[in-house]
Rosetta silent file (secondary structure, phi, psi, omega in degrees, C-alpha in Angstrom):
SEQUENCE: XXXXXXXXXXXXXXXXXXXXXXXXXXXXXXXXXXXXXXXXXXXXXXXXXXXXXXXXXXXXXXXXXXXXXXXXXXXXXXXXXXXXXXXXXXXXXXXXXXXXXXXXXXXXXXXXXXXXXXXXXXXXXXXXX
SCORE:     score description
SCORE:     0.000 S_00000001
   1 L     0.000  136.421  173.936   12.577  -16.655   12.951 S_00000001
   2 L   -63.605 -176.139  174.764   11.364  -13.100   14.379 S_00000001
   3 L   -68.313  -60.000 -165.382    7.961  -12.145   13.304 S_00000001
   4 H   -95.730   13.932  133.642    8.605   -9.983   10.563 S_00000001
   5 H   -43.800  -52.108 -162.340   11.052  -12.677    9.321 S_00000001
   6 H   -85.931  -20.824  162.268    8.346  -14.362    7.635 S_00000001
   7 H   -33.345  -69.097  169.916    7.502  -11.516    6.104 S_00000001
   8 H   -45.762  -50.524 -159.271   10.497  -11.424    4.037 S_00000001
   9 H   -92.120    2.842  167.730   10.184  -14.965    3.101 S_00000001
  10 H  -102.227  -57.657  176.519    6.417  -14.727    1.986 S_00000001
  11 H   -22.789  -78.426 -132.185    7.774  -11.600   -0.069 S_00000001
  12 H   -83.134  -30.533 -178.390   10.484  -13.658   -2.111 S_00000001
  13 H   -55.757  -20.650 -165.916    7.578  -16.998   -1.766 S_00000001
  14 H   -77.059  -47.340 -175.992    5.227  -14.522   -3.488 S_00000001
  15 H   -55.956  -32.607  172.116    7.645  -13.518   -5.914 S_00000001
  16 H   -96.375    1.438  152.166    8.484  -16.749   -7.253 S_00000001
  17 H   -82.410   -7.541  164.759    4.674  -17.256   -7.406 S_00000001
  18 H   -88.754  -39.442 -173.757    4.207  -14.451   -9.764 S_00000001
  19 H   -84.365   -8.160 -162.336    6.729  -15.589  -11.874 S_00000001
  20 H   -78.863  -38.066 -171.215    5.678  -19.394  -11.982 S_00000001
  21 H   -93.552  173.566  -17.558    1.389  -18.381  -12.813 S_00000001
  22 H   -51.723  -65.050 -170.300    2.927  -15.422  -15.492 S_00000001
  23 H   -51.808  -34.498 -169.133    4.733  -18.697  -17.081 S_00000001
  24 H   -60.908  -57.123 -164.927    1.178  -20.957  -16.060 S_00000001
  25 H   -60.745  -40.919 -171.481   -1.455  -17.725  -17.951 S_00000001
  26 H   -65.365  -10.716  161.149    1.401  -17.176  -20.491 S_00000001
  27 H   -84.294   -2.831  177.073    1.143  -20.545  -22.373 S_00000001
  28 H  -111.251  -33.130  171.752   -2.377  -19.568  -22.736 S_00000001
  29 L   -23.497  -40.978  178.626   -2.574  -15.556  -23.603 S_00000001
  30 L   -75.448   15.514 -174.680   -2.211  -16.433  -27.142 S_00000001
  31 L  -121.412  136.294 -138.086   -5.857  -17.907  -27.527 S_00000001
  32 L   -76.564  -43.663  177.910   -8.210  -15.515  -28.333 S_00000001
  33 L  -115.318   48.230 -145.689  -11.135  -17.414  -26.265 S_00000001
  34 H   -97.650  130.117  173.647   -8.686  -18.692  -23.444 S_00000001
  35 H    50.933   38.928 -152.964  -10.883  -17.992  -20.108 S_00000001
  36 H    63.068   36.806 -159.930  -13.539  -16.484  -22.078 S_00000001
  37 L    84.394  127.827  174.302  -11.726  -13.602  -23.952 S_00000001
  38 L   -29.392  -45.837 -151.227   -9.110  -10.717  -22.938 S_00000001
  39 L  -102.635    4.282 -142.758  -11.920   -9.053  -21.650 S_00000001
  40 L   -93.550  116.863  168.804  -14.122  -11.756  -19.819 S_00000001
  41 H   -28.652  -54.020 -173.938  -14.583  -11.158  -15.994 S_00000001
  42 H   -66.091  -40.566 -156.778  -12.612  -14.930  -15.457 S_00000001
  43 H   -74.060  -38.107 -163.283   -9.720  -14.145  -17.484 S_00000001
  44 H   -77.435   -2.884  164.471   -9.123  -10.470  -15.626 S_00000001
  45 H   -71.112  -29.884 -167.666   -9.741  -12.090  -12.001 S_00000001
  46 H   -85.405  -13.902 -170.735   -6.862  -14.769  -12.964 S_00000001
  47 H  -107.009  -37.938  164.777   -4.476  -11.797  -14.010 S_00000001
  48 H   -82.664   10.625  153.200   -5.246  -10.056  -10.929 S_00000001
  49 L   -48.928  -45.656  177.608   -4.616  -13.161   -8.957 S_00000001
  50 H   -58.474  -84.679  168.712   -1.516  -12.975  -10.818 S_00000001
  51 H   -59.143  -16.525  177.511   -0.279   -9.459  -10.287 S_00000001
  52 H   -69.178  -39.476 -157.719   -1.736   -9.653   -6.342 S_00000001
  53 H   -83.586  -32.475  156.005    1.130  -11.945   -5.759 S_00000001
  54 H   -39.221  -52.841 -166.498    3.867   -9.240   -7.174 S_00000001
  55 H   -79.933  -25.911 -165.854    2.059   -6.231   -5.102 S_00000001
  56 H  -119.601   -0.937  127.119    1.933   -8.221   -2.140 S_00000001
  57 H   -51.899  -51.913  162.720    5.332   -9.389   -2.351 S_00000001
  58 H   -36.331  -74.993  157.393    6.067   -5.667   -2.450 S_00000001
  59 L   -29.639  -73.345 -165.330    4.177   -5.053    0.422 S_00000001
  60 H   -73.367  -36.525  153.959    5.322   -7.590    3.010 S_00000001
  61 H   -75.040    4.903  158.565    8.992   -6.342    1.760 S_00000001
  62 H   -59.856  -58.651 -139.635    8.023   -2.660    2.795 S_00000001
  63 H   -93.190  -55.097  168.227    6.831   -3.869    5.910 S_00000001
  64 H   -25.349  -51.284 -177.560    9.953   -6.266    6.698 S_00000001
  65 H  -105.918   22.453 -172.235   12.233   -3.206    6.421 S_00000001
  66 H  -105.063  -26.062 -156.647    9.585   -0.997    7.802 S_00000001
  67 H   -90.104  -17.671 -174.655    9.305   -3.168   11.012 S_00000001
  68 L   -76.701   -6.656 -176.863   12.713   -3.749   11.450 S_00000001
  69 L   -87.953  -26.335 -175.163   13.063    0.223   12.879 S_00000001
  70 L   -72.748  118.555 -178.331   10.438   -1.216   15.346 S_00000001
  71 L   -81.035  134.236 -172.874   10.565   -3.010   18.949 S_00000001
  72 L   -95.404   13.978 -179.318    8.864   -6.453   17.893 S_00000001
  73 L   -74.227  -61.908  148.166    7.846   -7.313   20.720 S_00000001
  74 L    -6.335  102.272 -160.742    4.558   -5.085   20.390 S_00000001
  75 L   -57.971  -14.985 -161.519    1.845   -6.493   20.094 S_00000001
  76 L   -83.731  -50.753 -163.411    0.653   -3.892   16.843 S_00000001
  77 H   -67.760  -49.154 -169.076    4.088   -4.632   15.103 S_00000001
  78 H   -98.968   15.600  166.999    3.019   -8.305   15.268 S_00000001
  79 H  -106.991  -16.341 -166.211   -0.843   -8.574   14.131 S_00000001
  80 H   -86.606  -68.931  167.464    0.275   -5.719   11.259 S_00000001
  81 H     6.146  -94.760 -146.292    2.942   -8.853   10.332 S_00000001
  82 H   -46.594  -34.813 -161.107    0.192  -11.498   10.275 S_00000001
  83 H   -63.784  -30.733 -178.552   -2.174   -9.240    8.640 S_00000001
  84 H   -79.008  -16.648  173.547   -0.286   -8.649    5.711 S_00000001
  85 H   -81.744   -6.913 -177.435    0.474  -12.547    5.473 S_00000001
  86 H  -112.750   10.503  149.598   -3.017  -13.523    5.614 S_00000001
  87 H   -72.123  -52.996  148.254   -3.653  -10.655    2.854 S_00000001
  88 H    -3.842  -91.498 -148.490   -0.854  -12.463    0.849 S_00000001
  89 L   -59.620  -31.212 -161.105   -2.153  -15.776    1.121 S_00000001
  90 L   -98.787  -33.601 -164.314   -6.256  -15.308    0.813 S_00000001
  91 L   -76.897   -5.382  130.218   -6.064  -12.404   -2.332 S_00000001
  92 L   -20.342  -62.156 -167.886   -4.927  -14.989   -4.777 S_00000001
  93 H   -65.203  -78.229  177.209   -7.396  -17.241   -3.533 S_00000001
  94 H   -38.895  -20.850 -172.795  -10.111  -15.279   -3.096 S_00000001
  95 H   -74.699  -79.325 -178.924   -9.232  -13.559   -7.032 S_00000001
  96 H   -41.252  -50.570  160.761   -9.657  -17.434   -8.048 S_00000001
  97 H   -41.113  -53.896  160.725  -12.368  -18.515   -6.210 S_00000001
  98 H  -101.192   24.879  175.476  -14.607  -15.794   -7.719 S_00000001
  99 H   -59.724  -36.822 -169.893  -13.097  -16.023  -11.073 S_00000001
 100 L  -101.062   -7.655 -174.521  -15.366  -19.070  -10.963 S_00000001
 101 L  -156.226  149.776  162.267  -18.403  -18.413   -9.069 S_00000001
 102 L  -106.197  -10.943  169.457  -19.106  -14.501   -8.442 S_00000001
 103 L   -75.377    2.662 -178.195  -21.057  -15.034   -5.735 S_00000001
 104 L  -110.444   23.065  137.034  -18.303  -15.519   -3.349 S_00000001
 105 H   -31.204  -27.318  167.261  -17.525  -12.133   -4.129 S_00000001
 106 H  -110.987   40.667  153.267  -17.539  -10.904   -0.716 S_00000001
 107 H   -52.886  -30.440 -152.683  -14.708  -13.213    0.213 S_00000001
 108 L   -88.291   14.826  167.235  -12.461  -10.297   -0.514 S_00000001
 109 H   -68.101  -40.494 -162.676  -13.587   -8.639    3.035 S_00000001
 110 H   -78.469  -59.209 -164.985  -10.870  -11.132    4.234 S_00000001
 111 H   -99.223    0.499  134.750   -7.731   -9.906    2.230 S_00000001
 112 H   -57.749  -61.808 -142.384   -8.828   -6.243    2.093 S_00000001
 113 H   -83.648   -6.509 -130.715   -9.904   -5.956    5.685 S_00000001
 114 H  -117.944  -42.260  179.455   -6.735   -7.937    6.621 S_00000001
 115 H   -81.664  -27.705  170.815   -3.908   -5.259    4.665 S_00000001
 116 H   -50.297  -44.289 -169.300   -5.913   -2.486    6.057 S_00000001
 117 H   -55.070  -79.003  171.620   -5.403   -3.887    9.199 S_00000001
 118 H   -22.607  -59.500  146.667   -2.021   -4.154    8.483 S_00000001
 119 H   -55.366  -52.488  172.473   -1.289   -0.877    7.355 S_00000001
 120 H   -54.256  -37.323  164.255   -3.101    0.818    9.812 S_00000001
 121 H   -35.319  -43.055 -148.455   -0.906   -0.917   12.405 S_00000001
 122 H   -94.493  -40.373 -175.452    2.123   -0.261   10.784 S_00000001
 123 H   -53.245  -64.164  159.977    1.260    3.618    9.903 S_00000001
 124 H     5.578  -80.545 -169.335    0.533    4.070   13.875 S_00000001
 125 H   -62.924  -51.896  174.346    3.815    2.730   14.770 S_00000001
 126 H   -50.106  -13.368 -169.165    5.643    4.736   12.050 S_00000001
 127 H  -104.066  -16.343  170.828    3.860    8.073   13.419 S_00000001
 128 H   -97.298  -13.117  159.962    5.240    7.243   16.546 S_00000001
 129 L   -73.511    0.000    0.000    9.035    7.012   16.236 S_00000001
């Protein structure tokens, strides 16, 4: 696989992980005090946990047909790759993790600092063709 092959394939991995937790939170959405309440700090970390995998499916299929205009050889074209897969993979976690403890709150320096990263890489190269 090229680099920004896996991209693609964390896209469509992501994608069928948004719909599989919509179906997990959606047998519970009807109860009123299901993760403390609609409004409760746990339940809206597990719904963006949720929707992170959708956005960041999004992403990483941006950047797959962004990167493909791109020689991949480059080293920029291939840490903006990883960065957006290790953005993927930790903001889920990291959503979940302090769903449950808030003090782990500054976990989310890892999948913020990691699509900035990402972006910035990839606007660079796009400002440059």
């Amino acid at each position: 696989m090229k680099t920004c092959d896996w991209n693609m394939a964390v896209a469509w991995l992501w994608i069928l992980f948004g719909f599989a937790s919509g179906f997990a939170l959606g047998l519970n959405f009807h109860r009123e005090d299901w993760l403390g309440g609609y409004g409760s700090h746990r339940r809206r970390l597990y719904r963006l946990a949720h929707i992170s995998f959708f956005g960041l499916a999004i992403i990483n299929l941006l950047f797959y047909f962004t990167a493909r205009e791109f020689s991949v050889t480059q080293w920029q074209v291939v840490a903006a790759s990883r960065a957006f897969i290790v953005g993927a993979i930790s903001m889920p976690i990291c959503c979940l993790i302090m769903a449950h403890d808030s003090k782990y709150r500054t976990l989310f320096v890892i999948p913020v600092s990691s699509l900035m990263l990402g972006g910035i890489l990839t606007f660079w190269e796009v400002i440059k063709l």
